[in-house]
C-alpha positions as CSV (number, residue, x, y, z in Angstrom):
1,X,82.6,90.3,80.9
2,X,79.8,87.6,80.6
3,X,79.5,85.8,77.6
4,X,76.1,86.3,76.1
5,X,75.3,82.7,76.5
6,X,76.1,83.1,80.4
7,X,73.5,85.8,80.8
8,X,70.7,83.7,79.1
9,X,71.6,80.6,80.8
10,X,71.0,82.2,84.1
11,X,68.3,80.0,86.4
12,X,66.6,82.1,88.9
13,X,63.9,84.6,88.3
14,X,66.5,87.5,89.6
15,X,69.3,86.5,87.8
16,X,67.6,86.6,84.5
17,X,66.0,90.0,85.8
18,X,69.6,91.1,86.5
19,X,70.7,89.7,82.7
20,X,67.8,91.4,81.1
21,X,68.8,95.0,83.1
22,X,72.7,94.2,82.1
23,X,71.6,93.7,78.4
24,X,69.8,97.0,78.6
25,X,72.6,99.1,79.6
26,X,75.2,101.1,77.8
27,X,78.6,100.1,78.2
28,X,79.8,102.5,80.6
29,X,76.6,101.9,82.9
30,X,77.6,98.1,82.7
31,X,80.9,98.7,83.5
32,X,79.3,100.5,87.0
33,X,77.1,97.9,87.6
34,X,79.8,94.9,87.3
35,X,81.8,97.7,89.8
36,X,79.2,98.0,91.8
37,X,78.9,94.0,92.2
38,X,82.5,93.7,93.1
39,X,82.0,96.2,96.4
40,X,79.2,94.1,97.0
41,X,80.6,90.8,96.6
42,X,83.1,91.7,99.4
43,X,80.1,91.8,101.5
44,X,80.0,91.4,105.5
45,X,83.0,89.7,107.1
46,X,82.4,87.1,109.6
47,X,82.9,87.7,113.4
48,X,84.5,84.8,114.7
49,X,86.5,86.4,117.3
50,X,87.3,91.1,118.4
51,X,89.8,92.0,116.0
52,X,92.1,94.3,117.1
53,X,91.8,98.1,115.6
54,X,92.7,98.2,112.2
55,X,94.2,101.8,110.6
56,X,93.2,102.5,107.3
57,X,95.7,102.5,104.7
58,X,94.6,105.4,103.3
59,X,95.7,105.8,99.5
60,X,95.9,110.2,98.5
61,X,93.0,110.7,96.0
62,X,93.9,111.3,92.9
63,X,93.1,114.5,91.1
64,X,91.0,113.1,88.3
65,X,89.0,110.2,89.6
66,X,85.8,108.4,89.0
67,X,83.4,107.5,91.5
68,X,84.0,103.7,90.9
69,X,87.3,104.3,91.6
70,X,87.1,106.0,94.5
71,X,84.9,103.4,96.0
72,X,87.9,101.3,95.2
73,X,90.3,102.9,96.7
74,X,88.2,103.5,100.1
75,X,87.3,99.8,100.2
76,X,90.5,99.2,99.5
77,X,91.8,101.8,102.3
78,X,88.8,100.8,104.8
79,X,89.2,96.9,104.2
80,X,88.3,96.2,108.0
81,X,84.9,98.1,107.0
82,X,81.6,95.6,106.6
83,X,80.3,96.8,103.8
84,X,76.7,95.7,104.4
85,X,75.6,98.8,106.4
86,X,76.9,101.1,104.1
87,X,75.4,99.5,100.9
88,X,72.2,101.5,100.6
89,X,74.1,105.1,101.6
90,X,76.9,103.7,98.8
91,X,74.1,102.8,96.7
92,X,72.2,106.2,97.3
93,X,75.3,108.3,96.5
94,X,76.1,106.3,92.9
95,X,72.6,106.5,91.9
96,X,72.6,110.5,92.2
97,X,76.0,110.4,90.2
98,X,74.6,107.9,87.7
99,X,71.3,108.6,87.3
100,X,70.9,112.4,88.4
101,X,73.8,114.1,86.9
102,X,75.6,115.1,90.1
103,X,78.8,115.8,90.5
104,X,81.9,113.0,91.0
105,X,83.8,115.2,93.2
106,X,80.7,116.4,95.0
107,X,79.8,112.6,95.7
108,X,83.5,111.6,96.1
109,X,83.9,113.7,99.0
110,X,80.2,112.4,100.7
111,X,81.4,108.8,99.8
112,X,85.1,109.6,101.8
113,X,83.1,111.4,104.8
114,X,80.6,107.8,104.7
115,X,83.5,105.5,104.8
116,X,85.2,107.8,107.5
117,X,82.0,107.8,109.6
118,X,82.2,103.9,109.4
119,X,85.3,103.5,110.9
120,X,84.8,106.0,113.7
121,X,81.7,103.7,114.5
122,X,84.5,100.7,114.3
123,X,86.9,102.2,116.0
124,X,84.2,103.0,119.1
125,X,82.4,99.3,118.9
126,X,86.2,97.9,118.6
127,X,87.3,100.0,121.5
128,X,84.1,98.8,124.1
129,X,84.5,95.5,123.0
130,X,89.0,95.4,124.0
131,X,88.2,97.3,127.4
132,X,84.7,96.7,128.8
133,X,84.4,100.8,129.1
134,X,83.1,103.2,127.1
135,X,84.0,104.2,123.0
136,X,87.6,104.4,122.3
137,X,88.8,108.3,121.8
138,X,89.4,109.6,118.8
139,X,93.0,110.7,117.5
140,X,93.7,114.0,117.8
């Protein structure tokens, strides 16, 4: 974690908003939002050139498992994913669990179906892009 100093000596007006909402948390809540920074630090990848299709490598969910962690192991599993348009549905789903009381397996299961969805969409822009026809087929 930051040093206390650190958060103080921030210069712009959002990261002393961000200090002041860090200082105001409790320690698990911290411990989401410094999570929650890490997804988003991993941010959009740069295009540079089509990549081929990437499988997931998708790690089996454990049976007890936080919502942090499983937005882990999907990013983790789903590392040819841009995160950037999944933040806000990301975002929306650990804000019900935080905030609104709902249930981790409840949202784990909506965040594994979102980072699924995202890959199908990959998978289809990926497959127009290789072959100049229309969305590569799904598996069966």
């Amino acid at each position: 974690m930051l040093p206390p100093q650190a958060l103080t000596a921030a210069g712009s007006p959002e990261e002393r908003r961000l200090a002041r909402l860090y200082r105001s948390l409790e320690p698990a809540d911290r411990r989401t939002l410094v999570a929650f920074a890490e997804f988003l630090a991993h941010g959009p990848r740069s295009e540079t050139a089509p990549e081929p299709v990437q499988e997931p490598n998708r790690a089996p969910r454990p049976d007890e498992e936080t919502v942090i962690a499983a937005i882990r192991r999907l990013s983790l599993s789903y590392s040819m994913l841009d995160r950037e348009p999944m933040l806000h549905e990301t975002s929306a789903l650990m804000t019900a669990h935080v905030m609104k009381g709902r249930g981790s397996a409840e949202v784990i299961d909506e965040l594994e179906s979102l980072f699924e969805r995202h890959y199908q969409g990959y998978r289809a822009r990926l497959g127009s892009a290789d072959t100049g026809e229309g969305p590569a087929k799904p598996d069966p």
